[in-house]
C-alpha positions as CSV (number, residue, x, y, z in Angstrom):
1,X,104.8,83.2,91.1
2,X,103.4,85.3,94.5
3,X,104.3,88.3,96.1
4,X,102.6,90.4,98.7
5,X,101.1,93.9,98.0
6,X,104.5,95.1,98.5
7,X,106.1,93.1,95.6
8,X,109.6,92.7,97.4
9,X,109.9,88.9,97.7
10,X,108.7,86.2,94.9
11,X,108.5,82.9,95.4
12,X,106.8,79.9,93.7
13,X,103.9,77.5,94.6
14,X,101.6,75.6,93.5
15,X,97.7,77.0,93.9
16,X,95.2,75.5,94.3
17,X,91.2,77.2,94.4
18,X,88.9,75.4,96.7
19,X,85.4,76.0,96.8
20,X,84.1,74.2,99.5
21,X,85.0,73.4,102.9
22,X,85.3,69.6,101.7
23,X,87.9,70.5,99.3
24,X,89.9,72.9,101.6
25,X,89.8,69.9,104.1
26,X,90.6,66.9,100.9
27,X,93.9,69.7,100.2
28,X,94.9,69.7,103.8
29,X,95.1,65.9,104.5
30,X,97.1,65.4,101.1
31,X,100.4,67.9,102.1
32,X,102.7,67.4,104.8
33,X,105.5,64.3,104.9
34,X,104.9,62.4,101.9
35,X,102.0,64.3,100.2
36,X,102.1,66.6,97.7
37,X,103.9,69.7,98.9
38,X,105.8,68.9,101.4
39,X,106.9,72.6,102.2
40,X,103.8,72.8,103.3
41,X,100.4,75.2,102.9
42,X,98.9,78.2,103.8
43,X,95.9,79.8,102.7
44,X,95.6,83.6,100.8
45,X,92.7,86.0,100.5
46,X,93.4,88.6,98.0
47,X,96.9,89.2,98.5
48,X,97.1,92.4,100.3
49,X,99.4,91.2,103.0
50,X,102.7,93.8,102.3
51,X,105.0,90.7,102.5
52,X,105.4,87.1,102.7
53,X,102.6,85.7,104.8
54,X,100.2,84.4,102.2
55,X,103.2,82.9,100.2
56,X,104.7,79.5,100.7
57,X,107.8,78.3,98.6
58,X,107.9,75.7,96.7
59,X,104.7,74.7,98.8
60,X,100.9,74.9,98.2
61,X,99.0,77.8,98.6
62,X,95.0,77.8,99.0
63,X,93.4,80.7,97.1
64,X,90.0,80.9,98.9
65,X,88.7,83.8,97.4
66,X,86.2,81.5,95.2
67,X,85.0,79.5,98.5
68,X,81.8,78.8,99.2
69,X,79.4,81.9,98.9
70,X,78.2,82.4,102.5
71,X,76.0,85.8,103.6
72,X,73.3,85.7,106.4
73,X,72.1,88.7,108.3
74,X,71.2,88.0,111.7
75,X,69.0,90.8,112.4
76,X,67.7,90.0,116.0
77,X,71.6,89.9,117.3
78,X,72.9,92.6,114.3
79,X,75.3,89.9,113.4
80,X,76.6,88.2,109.7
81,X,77.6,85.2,108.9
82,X,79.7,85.1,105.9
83,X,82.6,82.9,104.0
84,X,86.4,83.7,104.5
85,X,87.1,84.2,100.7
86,X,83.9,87.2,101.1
87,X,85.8,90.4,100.5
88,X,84.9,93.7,102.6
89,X,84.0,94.9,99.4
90,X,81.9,93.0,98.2
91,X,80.4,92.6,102.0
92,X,80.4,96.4,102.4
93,X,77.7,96.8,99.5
94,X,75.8,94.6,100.8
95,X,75.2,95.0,104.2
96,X,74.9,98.9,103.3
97,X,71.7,98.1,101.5
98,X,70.3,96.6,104.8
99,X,71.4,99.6,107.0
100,X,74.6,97.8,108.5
101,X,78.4,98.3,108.4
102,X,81.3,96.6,109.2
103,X,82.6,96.7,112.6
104,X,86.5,97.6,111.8
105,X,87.9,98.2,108.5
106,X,91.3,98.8,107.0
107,X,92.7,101.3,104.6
108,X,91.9,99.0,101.7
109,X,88.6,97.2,101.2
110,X,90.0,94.3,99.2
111,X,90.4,92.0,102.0
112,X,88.6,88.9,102.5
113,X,87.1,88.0,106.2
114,X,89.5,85.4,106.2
115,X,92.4,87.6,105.8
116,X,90.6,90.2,108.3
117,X,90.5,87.6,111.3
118,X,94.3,86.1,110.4
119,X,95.6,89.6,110.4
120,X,93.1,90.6,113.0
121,X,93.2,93.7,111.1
122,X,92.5,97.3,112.3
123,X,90.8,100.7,111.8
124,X,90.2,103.9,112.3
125,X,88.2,103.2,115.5
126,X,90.4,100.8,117.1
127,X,90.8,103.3,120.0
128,X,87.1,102.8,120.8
129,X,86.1,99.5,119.3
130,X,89.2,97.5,119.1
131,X,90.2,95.1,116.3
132,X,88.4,92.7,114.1
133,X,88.7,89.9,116.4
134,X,87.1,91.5,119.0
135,X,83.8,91.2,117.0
136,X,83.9,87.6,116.0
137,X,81.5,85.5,117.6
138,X,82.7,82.3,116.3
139,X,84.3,80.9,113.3
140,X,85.0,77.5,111.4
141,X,88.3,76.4,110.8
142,X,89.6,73.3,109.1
143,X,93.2,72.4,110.7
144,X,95.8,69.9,109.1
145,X,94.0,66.8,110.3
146,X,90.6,67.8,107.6
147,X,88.6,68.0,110.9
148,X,86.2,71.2,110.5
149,X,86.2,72.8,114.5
150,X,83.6,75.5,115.3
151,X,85.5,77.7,117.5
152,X,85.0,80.8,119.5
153,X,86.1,82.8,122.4
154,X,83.7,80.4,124.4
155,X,84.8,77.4,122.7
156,X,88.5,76.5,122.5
157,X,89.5,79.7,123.6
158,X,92.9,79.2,123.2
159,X,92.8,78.0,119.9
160,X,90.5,81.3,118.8
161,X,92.6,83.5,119.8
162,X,95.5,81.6,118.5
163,X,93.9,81.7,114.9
164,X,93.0,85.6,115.4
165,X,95.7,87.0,114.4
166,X,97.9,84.1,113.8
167,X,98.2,84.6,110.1
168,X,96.8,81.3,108.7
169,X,99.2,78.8,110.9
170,X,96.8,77.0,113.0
171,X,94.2,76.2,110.1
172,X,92.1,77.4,107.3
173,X,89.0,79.6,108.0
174,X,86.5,78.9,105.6
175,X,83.4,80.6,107.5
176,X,82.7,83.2,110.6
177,X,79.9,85.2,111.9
178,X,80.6,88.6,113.9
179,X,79.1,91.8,114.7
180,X,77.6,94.6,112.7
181,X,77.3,98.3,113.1
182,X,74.0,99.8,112.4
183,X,74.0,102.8,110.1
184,X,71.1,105.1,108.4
185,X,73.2,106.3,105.6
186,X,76.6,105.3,104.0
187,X,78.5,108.5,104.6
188,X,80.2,110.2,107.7
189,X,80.2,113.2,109.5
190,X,84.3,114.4,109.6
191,X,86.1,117.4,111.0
192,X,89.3,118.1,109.6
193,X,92.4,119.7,111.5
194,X,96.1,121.2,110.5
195,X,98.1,120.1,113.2
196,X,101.5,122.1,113.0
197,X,103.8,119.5,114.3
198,X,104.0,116.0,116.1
199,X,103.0,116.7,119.4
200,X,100.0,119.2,119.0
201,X,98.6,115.6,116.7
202,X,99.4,113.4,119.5
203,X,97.6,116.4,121.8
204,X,94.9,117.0,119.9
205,X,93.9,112.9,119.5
206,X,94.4,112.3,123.2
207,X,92.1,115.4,124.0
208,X,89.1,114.5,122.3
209,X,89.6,111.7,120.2
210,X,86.8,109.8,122.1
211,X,84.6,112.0,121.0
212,X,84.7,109.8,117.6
213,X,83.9,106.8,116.1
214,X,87.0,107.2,113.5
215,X,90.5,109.1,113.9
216,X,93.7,109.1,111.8
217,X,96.2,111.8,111.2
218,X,97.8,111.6,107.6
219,X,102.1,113.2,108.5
220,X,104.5,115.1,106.5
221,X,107.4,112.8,107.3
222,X,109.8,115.3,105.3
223,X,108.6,118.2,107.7
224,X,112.1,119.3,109.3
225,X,112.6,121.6,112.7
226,X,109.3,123.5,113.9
227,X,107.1,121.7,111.5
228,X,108.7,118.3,112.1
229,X,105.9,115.6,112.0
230,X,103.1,117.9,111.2
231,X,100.0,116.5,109.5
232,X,96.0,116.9,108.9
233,X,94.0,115.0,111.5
234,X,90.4,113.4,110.2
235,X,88.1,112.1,112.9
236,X,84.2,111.2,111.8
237,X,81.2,109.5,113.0
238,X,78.4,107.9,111.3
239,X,76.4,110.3,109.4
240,X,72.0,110.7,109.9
241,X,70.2,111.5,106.6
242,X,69.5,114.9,108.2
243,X,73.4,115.3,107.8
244,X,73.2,115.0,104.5
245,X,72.3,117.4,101.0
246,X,69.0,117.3,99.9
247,X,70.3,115.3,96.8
248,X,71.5,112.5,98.9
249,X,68.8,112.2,101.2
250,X,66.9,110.6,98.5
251,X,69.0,107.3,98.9
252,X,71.1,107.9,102.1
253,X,72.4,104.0,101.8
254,X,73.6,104.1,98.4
255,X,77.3,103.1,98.0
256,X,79.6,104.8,95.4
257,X,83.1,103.2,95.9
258,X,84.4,103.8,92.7
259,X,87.5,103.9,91.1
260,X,89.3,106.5,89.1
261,X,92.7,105.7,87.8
262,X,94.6,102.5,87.4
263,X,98.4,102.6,87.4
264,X,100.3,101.4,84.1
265,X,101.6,97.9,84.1
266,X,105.1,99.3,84.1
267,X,106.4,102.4,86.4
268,X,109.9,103.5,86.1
269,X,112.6,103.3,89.3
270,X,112.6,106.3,90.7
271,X,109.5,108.0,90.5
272,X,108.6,108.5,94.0
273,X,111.7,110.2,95.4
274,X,112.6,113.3,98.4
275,X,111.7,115.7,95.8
276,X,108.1,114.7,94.3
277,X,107.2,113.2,97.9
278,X,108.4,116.6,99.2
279,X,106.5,118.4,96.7
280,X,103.3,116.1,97.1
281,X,103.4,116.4,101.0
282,X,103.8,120.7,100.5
283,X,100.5,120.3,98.6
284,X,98.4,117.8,100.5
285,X,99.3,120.2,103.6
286,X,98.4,123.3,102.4
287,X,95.6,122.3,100.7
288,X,94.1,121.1,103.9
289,X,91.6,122.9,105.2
290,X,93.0,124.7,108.6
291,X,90.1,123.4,110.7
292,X,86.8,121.9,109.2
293,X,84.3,121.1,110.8
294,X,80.8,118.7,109.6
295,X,82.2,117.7,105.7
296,X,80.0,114.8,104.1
297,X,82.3,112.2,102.7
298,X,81.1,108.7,101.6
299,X,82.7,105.8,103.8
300,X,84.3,104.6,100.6
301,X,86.8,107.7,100.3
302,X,87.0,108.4,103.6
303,X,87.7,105.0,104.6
304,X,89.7,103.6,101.4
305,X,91.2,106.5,99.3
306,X,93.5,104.9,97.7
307,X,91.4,102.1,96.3
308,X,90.4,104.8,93.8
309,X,93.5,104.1,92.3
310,X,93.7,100.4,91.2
311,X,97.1,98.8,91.3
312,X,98.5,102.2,93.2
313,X,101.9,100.2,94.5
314,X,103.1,99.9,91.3
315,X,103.9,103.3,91.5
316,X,107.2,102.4,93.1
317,X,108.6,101.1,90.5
318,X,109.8,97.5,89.6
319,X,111.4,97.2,93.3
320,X,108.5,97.0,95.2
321,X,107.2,98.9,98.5
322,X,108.3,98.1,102.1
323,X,105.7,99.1,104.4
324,X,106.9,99.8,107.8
325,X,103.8,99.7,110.9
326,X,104.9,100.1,114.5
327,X,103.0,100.5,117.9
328,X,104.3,102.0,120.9
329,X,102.4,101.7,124.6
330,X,101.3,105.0,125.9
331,X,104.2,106.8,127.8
332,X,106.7,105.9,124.7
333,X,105.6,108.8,122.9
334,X,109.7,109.6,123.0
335,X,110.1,106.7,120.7
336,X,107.6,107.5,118.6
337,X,108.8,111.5,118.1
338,X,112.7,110.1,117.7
339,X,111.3,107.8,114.8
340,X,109.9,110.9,113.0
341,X,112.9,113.0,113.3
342,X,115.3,110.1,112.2
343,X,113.6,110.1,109.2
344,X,113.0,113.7,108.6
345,X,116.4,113.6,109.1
346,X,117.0,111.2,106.5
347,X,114.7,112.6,103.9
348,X,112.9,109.5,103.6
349,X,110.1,109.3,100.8
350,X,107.1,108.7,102.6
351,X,103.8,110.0,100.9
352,X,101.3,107.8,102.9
353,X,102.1,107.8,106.4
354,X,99.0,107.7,108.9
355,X,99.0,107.6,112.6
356,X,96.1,106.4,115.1
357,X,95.9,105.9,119.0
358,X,94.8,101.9,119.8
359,X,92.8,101.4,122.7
360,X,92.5,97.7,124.8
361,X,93.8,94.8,122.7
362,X,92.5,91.5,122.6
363,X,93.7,88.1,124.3
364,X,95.2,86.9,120.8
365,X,98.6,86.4,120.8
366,X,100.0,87.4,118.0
367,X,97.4,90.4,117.7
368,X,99.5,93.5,116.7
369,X,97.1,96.2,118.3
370,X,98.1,97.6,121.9
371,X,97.1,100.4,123.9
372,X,99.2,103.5,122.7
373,X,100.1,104.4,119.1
374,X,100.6,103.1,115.7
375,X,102.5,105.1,112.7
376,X,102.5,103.4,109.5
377,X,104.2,104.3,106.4
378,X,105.1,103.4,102.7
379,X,108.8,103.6,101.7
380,X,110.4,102.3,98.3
381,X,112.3,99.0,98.8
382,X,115.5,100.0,96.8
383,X,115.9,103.1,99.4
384,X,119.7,103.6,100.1
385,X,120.4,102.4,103.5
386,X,116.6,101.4,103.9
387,X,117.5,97.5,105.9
388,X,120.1,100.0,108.7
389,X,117.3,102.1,109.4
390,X,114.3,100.4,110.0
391,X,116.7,97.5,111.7
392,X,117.2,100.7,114.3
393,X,113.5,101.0,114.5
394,X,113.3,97.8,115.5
395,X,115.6,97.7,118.3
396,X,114.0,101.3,119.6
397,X,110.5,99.9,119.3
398,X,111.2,96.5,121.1
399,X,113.5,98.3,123.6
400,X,110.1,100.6,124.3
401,X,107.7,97.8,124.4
402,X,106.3,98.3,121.1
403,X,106.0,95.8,118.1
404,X,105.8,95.7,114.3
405,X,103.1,94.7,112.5
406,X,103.4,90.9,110.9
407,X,101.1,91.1,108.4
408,X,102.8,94.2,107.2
409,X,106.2,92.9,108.2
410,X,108.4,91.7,104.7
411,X,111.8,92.0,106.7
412,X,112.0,92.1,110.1
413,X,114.7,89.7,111.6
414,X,113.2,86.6,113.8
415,X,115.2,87.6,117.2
416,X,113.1,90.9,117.1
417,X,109.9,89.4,116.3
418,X,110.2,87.5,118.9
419,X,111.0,89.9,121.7
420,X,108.3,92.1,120.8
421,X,105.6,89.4,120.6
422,X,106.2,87.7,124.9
423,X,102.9,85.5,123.9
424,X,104.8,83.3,121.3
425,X,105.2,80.4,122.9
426,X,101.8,80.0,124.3
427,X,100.5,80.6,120.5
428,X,103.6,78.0,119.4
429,X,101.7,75.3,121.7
430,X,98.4,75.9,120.5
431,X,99.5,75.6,117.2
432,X,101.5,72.3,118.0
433,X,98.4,70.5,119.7
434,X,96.5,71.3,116.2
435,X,99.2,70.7,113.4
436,X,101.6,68.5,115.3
437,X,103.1,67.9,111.8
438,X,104.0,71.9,110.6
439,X,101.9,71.3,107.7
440,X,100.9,75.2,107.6
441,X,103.8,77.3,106.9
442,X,104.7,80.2,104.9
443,X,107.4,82.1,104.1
444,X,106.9,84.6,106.7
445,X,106.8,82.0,109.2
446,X,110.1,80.3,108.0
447,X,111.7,83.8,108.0
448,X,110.4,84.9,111.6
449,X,111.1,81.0,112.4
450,X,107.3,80.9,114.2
């Protein structure tokens, strides 16, 4: 039984763990028509997708967390070469301790490279670096036939792209090398700002946000008339050892993720509701510093918070989460601000809702990233009138240009997918040419009919 992170949608399969390329390849050429899961196969990292895309019902899914240990620091081109089931985690500590970071990160750090390339996953810097994908240099990818292809944006193109971003349907990574960020200690530099509503946030990041390496604004979606969509705005950059407290300067690359809590097994429906949200979001505000300027922070709780609380989506409840991500192109900022009212309006429970400014996206397809701005946020799945209101979303975003995030995506209907994403087809033939059989497929895909 296998859900997303969101816990919304279980279905069953039968998983298998490869270890080597060999085996992922051996798996491959035994499903489709007349093998042994004829609903077909898709591969899964460490399950953080929100919703269905690492599941495949009744099918076979490859767990490739356990694959093939790869880790080689290239330090004359400040590249790594490393195996898909390699979790940022896990890659994070490591490269630290050779004065090296990874390029983009998302707000959890259990994600494998694999999952990072299918999602072609996103930052805090994607308005100045861009997404994952945009730092591989190439990658190795087994497609339904069991032939191993090294591709990259020089070779096979098409199919690169197509596989960056294209959540796991045009073959299974097992290995890629991309670019590293140099760093001299494994902290940042932020500055922290009170923004009182919607637009002085969407001011203040268009201002200066260049000025950093790392942005996001954290909103009170239950903010309501003058103080509707305010929020505390964090921007960093990559902090010298002269940054940092005597104490630390001793070992400027030493990594302290850590955790701290770990929610019971067992939450009750309910918990997260208007009020404690309401009551959580007063706090976090006010507690906010009203403008803050050079604060240490390690880049594990600036960059993953809510890692220090293992298990943290349990917390709503036995329903599951739906997490909603859009992106709007620059000059939509209308739909953006009608979004946040709507659900001011509504009293919506939100507690984690962040929005960043994207800048150029990449030549992949099915990429999510464009030049404008993203708001995603966390909402319980048993919310009254929940599937009416984000289906409005939808219609707004599309209707503006904008599009939801798949790899977030747990119920999105396949008419809007489809209007938002205008490079489908040409991913649909690349995909075609390499599994002429649909022997990848998830339940995502069958649900977005990809």
């Amino acid at each position: 039984m296998l859900t997303g992170w969101g816990r919304t949608a279980p279905t069953v399969a039968t998983v298998a763990r490869p270890r080597t390329t060999d085996e992922v390849a051996l798996l491959l050429r035994e499903t489709g028509p007349g093998g042994m899961a004829r609903r077909g196969a898709i591969a899964r990292g460490l399950g953080r997708s929100y919703g269905d895309a690492a599941q495949s019902a009744g099918g076979l899914v490859l767990d490739c967390a356990d694959l093939a240990p790869g880790f080689r620091i290239d330090p004359a081109t400040a590249t790594v070469t490393a195996s898909a089931g390699t979790s940022l985690a896990a890659l994070t500590r490591r490269l630290l301790a050779h004065g090296y970071f990874v390029p983009v990160t998302p707000g959890t750090r259990h994600v494998t490279v694999g999952g990072a390339i299918g999602a072609d996953i996103h930052g805090k810097n994607h308005h100045v670096a861009g997404s994952f994908g945009a730092h591989v240099r190439s990658l190795s990818l087994v497609t339904p036939d069991g032939t191993v292809r090294r591709t990259s944006p020089e070779n096979d193109p098409e199919l690169f792209w197509a596989t960056t971003g294209g959540m796991g349907l045009t073959g299974i990574i097992t290995e890629a090398t991309f670019d590293l960020v140099t760093v001299d200690t494994a902290s940042v530099r932020v500055d922290t700002d009170r923004t009182r509503d919607l637009d002085s946030a969407l001011a203040l990041m268009s201002a200066d946000d260049d000025d950093y390496t790392y942005s996001v604004c954290w909103i009170d979606l239950l903010a309501r008339g003058a103080s509707t969509g305010r929020g505390v705005l964090t921007r960093a950059t990559h902090a010298t050892p002269a940054d940092l407290p005597a104490r630390m300067r001793r070992a400027p690359l030493r990594y302290r993720p850590g955790e701290v809590a770990e929610v019971p097994r067992w939450v009750p429906p309910g918990l997260l509701n208007t009020w404690s949200v309401r009551a959580f979001n007063a706090a976090y505000y006010s507690r906010a510093p009203l403008r803050e300027r050079g604060a240490i922070k390690g880049v594990g709780s600036f960059f993953h918070p809510l890692d220090a609380v293992r298990g943290w989506n349990r917390l709503y409840g036995p329903h599951g989460l739906v997490q909603y991500q859009f992106a709007v192109p620059f000059g939509q900022e209308t739909t953006l601000r009608w979004i946040v009212e709507r659900l001011a309006a509504a009293g919506v429970p939100s507690f984690l809702a962040v929005l960043k400014r994207f800048g150029p996206q990449t030549p992949a397809p099915l990429s999510f990233p464009l030049p404008g701005w993203t708001l995603a946020l966390d909402l319980p799945a048993d919310l009254p009138g929940l599937a009416g209101l984000l289906r409005s979303f939808d219609e707004r975003v599309g209707a503006a240009g904008g599009r939801v995030y798949l790899a977030k995506d747990s119920r999105a209907a396949p008419a809007a997918v489809h209007a938002m994403y205008p490079d489908l087809d040409a991913w649909r033939r690349v995909r075609r040419r390499v599994d002429p059989k649909g022997v990848l497929r998830s339940d995502l895909a069958r649900r977005l009919e990809l």
